[in-house]
SEFIMAR-12888 format. One record per atom (N, C-alpha, C): residue in one letter; residue number from 0; atom name; y, z, x. Coordinates in steps of 0.1 Angstrom, whole numbers, plus 2048, in hexadecimal, padded with zeros to 3 digits. Last residue first. Layout:
BEGIN
<badren type="A" seq="NUM" atom="CA" py="Y" pz="Z" px="X"/>
...
//
This chain:
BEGIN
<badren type="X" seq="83" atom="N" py="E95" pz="6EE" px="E29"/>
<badren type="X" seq="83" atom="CA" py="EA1" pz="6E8" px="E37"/>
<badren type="X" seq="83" atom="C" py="E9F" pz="6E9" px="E42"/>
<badren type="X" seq="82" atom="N" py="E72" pz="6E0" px="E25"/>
<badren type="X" seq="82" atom="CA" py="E7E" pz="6EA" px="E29"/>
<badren type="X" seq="82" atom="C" py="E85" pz="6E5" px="E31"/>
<badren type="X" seq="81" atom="N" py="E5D" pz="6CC" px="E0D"/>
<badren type="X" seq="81" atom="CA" py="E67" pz="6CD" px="E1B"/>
<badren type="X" seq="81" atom="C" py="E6D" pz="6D9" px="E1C"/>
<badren type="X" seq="80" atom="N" py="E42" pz="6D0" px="DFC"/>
<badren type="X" seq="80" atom="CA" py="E52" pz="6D5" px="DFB"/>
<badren type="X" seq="80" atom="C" py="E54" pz="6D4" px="E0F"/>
<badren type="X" seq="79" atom="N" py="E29" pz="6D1" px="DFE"/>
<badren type="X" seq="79" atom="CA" py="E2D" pz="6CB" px="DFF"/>
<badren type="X" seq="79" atom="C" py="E3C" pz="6C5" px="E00"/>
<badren type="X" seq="78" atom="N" py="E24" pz="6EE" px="DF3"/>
<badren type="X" seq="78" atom="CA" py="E21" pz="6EF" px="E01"/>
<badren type="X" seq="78" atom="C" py="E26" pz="6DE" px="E07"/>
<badren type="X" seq="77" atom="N" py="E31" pz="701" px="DDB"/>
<badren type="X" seq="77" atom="CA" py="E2F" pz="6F5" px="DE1"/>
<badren type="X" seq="77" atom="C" py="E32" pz="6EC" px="DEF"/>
<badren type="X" seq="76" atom="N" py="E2B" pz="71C" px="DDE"/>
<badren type="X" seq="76" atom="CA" py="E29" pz="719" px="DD9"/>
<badren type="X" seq="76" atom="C" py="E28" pz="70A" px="DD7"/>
<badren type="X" seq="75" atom="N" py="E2A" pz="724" px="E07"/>
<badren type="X" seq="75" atom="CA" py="E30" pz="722" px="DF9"/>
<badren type="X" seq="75" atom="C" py="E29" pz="71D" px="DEC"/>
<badren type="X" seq="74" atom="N" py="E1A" pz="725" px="E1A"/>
<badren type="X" seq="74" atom="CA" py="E1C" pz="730" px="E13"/>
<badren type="X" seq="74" atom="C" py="E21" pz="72E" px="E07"/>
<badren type="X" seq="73" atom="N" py="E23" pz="70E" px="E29"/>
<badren type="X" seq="73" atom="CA" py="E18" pz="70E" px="E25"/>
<badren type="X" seq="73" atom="C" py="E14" pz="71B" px="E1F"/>
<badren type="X" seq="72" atom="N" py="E41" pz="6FB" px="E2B"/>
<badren type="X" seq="72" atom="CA" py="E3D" pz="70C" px="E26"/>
<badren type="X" seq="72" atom="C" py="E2F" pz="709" px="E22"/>
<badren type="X" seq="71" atom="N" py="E48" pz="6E6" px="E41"/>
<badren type="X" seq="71" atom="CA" py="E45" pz="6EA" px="E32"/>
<badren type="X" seq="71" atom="C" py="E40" pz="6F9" px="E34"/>
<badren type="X" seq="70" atom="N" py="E62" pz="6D0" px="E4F"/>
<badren type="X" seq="70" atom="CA" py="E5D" pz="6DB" px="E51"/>
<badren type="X" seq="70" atom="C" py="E58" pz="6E1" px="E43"/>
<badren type="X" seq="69" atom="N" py="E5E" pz="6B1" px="E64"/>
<badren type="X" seq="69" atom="CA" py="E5D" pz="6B3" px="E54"/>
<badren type="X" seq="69" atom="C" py="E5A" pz="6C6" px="E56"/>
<badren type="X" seq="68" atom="N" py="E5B" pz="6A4" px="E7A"/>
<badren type="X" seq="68" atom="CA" py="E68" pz="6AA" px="E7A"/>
<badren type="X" seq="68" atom="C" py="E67" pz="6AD" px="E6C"/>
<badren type="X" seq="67" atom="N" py="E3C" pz="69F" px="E79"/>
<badren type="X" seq="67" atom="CA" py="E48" pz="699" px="E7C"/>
<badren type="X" seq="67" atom="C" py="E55" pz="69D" px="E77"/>
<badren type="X" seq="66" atom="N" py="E39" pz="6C2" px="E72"/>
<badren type="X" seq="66" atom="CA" py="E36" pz="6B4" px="E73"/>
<badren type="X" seq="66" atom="C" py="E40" pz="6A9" px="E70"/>
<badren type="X" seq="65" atom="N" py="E32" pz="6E4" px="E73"/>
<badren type="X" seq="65" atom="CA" py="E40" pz="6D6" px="E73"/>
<badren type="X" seq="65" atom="C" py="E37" pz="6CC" px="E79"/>
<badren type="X" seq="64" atom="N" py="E2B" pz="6F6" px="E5C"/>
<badren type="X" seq="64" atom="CA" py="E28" pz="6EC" px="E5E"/>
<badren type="X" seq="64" atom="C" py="E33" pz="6E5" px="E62"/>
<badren type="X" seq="63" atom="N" py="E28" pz="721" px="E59"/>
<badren type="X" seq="63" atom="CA" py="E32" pz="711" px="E59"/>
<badren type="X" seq="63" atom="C" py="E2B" pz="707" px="E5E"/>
<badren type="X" seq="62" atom="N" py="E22" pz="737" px="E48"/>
<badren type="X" seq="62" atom="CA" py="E20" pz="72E" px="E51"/>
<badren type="X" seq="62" atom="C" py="E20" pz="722" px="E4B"/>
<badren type="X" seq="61" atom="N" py="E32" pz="75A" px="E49"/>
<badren type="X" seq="61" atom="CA" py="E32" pz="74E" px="E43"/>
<badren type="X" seq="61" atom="C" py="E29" pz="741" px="E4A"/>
<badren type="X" seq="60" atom="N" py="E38" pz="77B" px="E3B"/>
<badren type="X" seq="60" atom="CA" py="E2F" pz="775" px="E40"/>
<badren type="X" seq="60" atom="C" py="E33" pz="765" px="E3C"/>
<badren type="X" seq="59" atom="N" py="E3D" pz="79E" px="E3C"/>
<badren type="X" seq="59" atom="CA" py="E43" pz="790" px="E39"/>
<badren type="X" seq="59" atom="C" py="E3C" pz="784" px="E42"/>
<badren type="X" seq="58" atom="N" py="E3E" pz="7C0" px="E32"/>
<badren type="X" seq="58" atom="CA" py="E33" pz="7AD" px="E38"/>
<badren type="X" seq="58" atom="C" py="E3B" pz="7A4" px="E33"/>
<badren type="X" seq="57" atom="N" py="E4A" pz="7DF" px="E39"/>
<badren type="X" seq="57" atom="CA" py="E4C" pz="7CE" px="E33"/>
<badren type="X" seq="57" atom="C" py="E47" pz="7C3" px="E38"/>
<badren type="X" seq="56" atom="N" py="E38" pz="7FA" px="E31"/>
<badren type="X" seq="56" atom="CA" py="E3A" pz="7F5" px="E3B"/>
<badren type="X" seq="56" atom="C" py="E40" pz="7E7" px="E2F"/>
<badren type="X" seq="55" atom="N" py="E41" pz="81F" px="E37"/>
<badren type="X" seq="55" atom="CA" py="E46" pz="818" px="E30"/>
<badren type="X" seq="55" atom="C" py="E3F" pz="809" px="E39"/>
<badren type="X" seq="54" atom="N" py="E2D" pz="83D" px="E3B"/>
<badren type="X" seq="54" atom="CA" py="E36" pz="835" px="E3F"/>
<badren type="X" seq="54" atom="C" py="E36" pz="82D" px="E3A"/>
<badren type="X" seq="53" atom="N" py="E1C" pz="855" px="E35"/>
<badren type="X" seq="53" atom="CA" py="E28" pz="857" px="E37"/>
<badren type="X" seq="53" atom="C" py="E33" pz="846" px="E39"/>
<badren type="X" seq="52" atom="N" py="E00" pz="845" px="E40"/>
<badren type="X" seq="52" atom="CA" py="E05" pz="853" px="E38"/>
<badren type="X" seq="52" atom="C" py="E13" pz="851" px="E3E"/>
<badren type="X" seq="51" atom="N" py="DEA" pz="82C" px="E3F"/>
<badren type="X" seq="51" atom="CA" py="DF3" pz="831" px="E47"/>
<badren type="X" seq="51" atom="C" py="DF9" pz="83B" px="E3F"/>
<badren type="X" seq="50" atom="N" py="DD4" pz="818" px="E37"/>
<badren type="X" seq="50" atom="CA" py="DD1" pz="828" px="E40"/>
<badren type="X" seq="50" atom="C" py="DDE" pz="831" px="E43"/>
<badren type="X" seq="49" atom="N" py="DDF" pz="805" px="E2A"/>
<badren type="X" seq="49" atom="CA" py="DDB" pz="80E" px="E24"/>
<badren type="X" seq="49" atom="C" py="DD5" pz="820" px="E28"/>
<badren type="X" seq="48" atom="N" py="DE5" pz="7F5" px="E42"/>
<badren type="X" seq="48" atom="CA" py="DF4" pz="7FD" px="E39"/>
<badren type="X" seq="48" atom="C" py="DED" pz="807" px="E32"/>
<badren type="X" seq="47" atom="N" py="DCE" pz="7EF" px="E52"/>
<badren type="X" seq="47" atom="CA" py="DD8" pz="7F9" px="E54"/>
<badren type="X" seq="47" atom="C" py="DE5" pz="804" px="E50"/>
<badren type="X" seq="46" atom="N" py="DC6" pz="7DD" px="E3F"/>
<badren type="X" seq="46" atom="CA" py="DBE" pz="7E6" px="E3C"/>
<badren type="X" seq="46" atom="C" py="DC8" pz="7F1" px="E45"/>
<badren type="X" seq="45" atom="N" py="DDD" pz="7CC" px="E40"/>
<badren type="X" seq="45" atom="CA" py="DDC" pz="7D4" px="E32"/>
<badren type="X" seq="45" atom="C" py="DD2" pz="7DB" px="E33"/>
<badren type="X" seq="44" atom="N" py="DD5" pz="7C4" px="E59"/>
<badren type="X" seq="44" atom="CA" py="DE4" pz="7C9" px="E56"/>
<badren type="X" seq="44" atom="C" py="DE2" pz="7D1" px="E4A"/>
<badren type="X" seq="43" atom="N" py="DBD" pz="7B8" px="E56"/>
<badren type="X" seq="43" atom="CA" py="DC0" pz="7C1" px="E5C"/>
<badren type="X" seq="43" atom="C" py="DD1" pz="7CA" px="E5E"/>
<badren type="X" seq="42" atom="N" py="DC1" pz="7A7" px="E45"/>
<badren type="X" seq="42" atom="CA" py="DB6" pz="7AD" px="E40"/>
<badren type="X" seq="42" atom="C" py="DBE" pz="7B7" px="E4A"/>
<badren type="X" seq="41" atom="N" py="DD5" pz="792" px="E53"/>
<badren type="X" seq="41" atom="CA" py="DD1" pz="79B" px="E49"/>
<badren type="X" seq="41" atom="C" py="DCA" pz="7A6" px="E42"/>
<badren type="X" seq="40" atom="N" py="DC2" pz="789" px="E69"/>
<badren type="X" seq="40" atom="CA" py="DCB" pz="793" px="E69"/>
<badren type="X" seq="40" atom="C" py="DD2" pz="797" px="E5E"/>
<badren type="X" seq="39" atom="N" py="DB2" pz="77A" px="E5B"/>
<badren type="X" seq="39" atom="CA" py="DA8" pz="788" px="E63"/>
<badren type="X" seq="39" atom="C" py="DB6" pz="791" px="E66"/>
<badren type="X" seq="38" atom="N" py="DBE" pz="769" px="E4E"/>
<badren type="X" seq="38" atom="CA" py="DB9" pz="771" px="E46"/>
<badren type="X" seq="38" atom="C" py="DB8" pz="77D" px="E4C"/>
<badren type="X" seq="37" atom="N" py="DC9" pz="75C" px="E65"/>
<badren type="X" seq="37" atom="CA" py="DD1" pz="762" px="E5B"/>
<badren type="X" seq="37" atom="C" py="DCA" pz="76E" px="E52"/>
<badren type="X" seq="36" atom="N" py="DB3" pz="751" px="E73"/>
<badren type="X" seq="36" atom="CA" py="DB8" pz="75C" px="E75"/>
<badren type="X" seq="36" atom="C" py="DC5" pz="764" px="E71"/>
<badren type="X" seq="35" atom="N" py="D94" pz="749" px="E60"/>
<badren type="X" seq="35" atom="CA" py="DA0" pz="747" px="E68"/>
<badren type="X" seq="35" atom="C" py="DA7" pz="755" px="E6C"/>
<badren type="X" seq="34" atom="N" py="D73" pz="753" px="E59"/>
<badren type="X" seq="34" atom="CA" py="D7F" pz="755" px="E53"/>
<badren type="X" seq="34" atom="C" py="D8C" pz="754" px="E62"/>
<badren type="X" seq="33" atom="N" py="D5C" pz="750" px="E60"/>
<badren type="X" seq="33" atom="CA" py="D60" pz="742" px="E5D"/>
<badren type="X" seq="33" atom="C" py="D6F" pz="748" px="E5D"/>
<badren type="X" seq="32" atom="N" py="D4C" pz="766" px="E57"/>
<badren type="X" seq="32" atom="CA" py="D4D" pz="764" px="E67"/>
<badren type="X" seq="32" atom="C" py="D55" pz="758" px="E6B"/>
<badren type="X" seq="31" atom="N" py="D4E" pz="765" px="E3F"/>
<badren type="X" seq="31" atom="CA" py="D56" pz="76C" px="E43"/>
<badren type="X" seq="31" atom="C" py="D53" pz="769" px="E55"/>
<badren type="X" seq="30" atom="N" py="D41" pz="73F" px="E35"/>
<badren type="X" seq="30" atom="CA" py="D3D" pz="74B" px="E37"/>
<badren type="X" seq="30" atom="C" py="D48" pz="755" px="E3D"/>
<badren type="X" seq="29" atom="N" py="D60" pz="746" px="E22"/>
<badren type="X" seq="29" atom="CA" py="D4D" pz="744" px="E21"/>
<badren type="X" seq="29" atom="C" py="D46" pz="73D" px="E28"/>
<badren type="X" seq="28" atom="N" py="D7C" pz="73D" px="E23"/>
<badren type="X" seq="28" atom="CA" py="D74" pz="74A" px="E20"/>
<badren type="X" seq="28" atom="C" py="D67" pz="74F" px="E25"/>
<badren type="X" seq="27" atom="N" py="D81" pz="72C" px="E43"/>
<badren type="X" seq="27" atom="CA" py="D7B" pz="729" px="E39"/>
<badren type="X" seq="27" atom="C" py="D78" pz="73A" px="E2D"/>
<badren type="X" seq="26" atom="N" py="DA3" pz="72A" px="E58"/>
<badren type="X" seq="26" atom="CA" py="D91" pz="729" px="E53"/>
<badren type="X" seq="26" atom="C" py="D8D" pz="72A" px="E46"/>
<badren type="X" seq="25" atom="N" py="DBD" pz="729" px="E5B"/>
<badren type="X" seq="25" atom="CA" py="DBB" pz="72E" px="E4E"/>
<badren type="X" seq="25" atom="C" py="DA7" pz="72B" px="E4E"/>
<badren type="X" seq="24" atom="N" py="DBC" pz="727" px="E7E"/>
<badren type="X" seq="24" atom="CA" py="DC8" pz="72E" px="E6E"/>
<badren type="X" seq="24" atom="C" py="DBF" pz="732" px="E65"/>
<badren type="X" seq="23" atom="N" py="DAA" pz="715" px="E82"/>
<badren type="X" seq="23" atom="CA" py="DAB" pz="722" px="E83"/>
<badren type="X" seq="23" atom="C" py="DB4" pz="72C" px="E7F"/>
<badren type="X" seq="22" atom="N" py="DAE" pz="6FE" px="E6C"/>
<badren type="X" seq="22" atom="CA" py="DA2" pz="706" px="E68"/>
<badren type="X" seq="22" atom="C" py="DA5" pz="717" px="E71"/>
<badren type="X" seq="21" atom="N" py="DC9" pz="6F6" px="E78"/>
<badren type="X" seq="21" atom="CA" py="DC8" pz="6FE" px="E69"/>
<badren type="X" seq="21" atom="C" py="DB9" pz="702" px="E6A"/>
<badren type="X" seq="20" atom="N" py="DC2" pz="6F1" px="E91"/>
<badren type="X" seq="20" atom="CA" py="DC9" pz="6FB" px="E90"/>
<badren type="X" seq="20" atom="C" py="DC4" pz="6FD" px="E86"/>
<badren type="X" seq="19" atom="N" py="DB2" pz="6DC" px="E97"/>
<badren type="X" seq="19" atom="CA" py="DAD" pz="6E8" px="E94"/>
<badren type="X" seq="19" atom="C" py="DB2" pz="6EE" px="E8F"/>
<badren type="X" seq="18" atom="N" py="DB6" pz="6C1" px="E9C"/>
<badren type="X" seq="18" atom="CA" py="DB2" pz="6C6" px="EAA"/>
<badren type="X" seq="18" atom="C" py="DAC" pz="6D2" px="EA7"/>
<badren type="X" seq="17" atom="N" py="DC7" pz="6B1" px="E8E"/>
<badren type="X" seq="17" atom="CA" py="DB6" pz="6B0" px="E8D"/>
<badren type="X" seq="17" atom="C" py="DB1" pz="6B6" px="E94"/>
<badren type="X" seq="16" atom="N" py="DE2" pz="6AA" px="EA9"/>
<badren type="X" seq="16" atom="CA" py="DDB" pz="6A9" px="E95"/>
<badren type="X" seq="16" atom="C" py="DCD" pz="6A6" px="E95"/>
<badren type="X" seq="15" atom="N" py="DE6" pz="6BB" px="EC2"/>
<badren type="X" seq="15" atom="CA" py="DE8" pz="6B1" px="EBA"/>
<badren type="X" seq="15" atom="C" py="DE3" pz="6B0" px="EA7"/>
<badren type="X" seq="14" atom="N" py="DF5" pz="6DF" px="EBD"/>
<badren type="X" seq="14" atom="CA" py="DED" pz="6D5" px="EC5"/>
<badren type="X" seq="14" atom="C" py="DEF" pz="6C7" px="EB9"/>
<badren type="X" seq="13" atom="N" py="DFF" pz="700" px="EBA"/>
<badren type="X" seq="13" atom="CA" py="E07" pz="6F3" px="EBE"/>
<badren type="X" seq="13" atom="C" py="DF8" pz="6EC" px="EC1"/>
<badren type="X" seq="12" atom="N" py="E05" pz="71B" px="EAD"/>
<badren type="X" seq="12" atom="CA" py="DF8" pz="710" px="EAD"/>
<badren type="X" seq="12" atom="C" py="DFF" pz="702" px="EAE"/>
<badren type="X" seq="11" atom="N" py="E0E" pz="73C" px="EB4"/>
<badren type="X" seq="11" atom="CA" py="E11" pz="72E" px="EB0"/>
<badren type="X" seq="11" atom="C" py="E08" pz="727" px="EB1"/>
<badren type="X" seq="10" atom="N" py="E14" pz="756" px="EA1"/>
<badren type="X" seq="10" atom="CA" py="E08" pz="74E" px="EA5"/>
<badren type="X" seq="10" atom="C" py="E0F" pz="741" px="EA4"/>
<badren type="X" seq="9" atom="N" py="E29" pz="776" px="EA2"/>
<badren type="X" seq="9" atom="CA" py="E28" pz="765" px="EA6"/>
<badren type="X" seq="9" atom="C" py="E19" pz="760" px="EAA"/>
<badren type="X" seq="8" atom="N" py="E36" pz="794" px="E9A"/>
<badren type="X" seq="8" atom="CA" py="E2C" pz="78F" px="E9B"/>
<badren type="X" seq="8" atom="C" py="E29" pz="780" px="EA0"/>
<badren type="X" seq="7" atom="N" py="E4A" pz="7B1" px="EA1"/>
<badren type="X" seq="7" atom="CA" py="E4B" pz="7A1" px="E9C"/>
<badren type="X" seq="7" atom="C" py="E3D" pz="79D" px="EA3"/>
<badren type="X" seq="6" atom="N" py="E44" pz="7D2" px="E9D"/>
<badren type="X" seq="6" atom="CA" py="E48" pz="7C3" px="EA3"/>
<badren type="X" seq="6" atom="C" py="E45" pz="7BB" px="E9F"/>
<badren type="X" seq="5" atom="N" py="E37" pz="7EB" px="E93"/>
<badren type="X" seq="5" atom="CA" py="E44" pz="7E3" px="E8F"/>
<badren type="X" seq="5" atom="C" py="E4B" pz="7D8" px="E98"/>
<badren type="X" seq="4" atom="N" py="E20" pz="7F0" px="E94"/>
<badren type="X" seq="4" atom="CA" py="E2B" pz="7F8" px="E9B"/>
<badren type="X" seq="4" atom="C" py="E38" pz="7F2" px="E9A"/>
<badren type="X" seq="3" atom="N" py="E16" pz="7D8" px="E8F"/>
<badren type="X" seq="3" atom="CA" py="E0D" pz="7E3" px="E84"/>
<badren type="X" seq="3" atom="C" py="E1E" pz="7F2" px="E8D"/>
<badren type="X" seq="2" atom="N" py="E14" pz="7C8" px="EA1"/>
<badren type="X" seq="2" atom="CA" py="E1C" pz="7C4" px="E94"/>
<badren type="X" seq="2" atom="C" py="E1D" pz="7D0" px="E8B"/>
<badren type="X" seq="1" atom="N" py="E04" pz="7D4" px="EB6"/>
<badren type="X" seq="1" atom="CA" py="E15" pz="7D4" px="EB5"/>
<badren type="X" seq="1" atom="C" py="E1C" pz="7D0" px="EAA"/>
<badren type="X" seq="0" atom="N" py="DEC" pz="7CC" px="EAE"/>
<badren type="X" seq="0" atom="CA" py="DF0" pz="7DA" px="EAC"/>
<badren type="X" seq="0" atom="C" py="DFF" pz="7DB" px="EAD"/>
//
């Protein structure tokens, strides 16, 4: 609800490799009780933007992969692409 009042937002998912993170991130569409937690908060940001009268809002959204010292844009277009 704070993001929705204009604060900064942060999910971090630190653990080893294979442990979960990305399924609890991004879970599955199908079944919806499967759906990670990008989507569920989505869903819920844009079902809030739509209720809202009068106000302006800007999403900006990203989630990053650092692995061994490699940092990628899993948002991007090519999710294989290094960043500086």
């Amino acid at each position: 609800q704070g993001v929705m009042e204009g604060y900064n937002g942060t999910i971090f998912a630190y653990s080893q490799t294979g442990s979960g993170k990305s399924f609890t991130m991004q879970g599955v569409a199908d079944p919806s009780s499967q759906k990670g937690i990008i989507p569920r908060a989505f869903e819920h940001i844009f079902e809030s933007v739509q209720c809202a009268e009068n106000t302006k809002f800007l999403l900006r959204a990203s989630f990053l992969e650092i692995y061994n010292e490699d940092i990628r844009d899993l948002l991007g277009a090519d999710t294989k692409q290094k960043l500086e």
